[in-house]
C-alpha angles and dihedrals in degrees: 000000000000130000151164108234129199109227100176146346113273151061113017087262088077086078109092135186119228151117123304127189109264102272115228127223102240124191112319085010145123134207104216117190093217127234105180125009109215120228128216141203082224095048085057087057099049085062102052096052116352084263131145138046093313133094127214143102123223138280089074147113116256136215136102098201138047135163122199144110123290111262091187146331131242121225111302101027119113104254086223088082092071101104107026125126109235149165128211149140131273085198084243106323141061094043106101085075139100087234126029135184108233127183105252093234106058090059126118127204121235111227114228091255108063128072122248091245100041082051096058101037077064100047093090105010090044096058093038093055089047097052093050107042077049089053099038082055094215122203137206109272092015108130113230118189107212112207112204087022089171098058134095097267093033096049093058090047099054084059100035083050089051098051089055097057103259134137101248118202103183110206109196134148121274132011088269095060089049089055093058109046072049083065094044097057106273110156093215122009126196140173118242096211098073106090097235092042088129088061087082097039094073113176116342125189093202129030121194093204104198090156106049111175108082096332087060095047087042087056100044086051082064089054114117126211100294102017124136139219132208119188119193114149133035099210091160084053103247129079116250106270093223111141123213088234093060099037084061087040075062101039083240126141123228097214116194115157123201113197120198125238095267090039088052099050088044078057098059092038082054096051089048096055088045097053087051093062088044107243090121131051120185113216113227107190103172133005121192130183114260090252079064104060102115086063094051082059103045094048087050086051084052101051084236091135146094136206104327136348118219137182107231099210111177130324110275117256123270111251093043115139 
């Protein structure tokens, strides 16, 4: 089959195309003719340096997420999934490939009215931006500043944030970013960076902090008495250096939620249910063939990118349901 392996870590150009022996469903697994390959920031990360939350040495074939219809099951899966379109995650490796083995129950179920793609751009970002806009306990008028607003996770909390009655004030980089969390329902949108981005912020009661590094500090400074902050993502390639001491100096709460395994798979069936009434829209900004994945990458490193990356790996089967 075909595949994108990992040869070394490095530069985006260690990732090759090539072929990979026909992976085989096991016990409690699935084989998934896949459809889209989702991208991370954190994948891009892993190849650089190994680092992150996955595990693997090269040579091997990335990718954490994957959406596409079940080829076959392994001893002990229900035969009624062949033939299901589903999402679901590799834990880091397996997914650059036209088929991957994935554990049967981590699958989710795609509902009949969302698209394959749309599905997938939601299987990490969706649950992620769940699980943060439930922890953060937003209420209705609050005001919530949302940092890398035009990003997979941001985008879907501008609009989660808005739903829930909040004023939203979307933060992302460049004037074209801003335009967009503007589209997707963001009150005030600004772009982070113009030195004196924080001037139009005013007070906030939550912060979604996807940058970390000085945007981050500059956000939690705009923080009032009570308010919260959730960090998930390092764009600027460092963590957010708040310190638990001076956030309750500040009577500021340092959020960071940590779903289990079954709560994070109810999260992506919840995202998706709540994409089919309409009420989410996943942003896919770019899409590029599989043989294309180092320039997935390098656009993602560039902040050349929108809403979510995905590798678009072959066209479902018909028949999938």
């Amino acid at each position: 089959m075909r595949a994108v392996w990992l040869k070394e870590f490095g530069e985006p150009s260690v990732l090759v195309a090539g072929e990979a022996p026909e992976p085989e469903a096991g016990p409690g697994q699935v084989l998934v003719d896949v459809a889209y390959a989702n991208i991370t920031f954190v994948e891009t990360q892993f190849r650089a340096s190994g680092f992150g939350p996955f595990a693997g040495e090269p040579p091997v074939i990335p990718g954490n997420g994957v959406g596409g219809v079940v080829a076959s099951a392994g001893a002990g899966v229900s035969p009624e999934l062949i033939g299901r379109r589903v999402v679901g995650s590799l834990g880091g490796t397996g997914g650059y490939a036209e088929r991957a083995v994935v554990a049967a129950d981590v699958l989710v179920e795609v509902p009949d009215g969302v698209e394959l793609e749309a599905a997938v751009a939601l299987l990490a970002d969706g649950r992620t931006a769940l699980s943060l806009l439930r922890a953060a306990d937003v209420r209705s008028g609050e005001r919530v500043l949302v940092e890398a607003a035009a990003g997979g996770v941001g985008s879907l909390l501008v609009q989660l944030a808005r739903t829930a009655g909040a004023v939203v004030i979307a933060a992302a980089g460049g004037p074209r970013k801003a335009g967009l969390a503007r589209d997707l329902g963001a009150d005030v949108a600004v772009d982070y960076l113009a030195p004196d981005w924080t001037a139009e912020v005013g007070t906030v009661d939550v912060v979604f902090d996807g940058v970390g590094g000085p945007i981050a500090l500059a956000a939690f400074d705009r923080l009032g008495p009570g308010g919260r902050m959730l960090s998930y993502g390092l764009a600027s390639g460092a963590w957010a250096s708040i310190s638990p001491e001076s956030a309750a100096e500040r009577d500021v709460s340092l959020v960071r939620p940590r779903p289990t395994p079954e709560e994070s798979r109810a999260l992506t069936a919840a995202a998706l249910a709540e994409a089919e009434t309409g009420r989410l829209r996943p942003v896919i900004g770019q899409r590029f063939p599989l043989e294309r994945a180092a320039d997935a990458h390098s656009a993602i490193e560039a902040r050349a990118t929108v809403g979510k990356t995905l590798l678009s790996v072959s066209a479902p089967r018909p028949g999938g349901r």
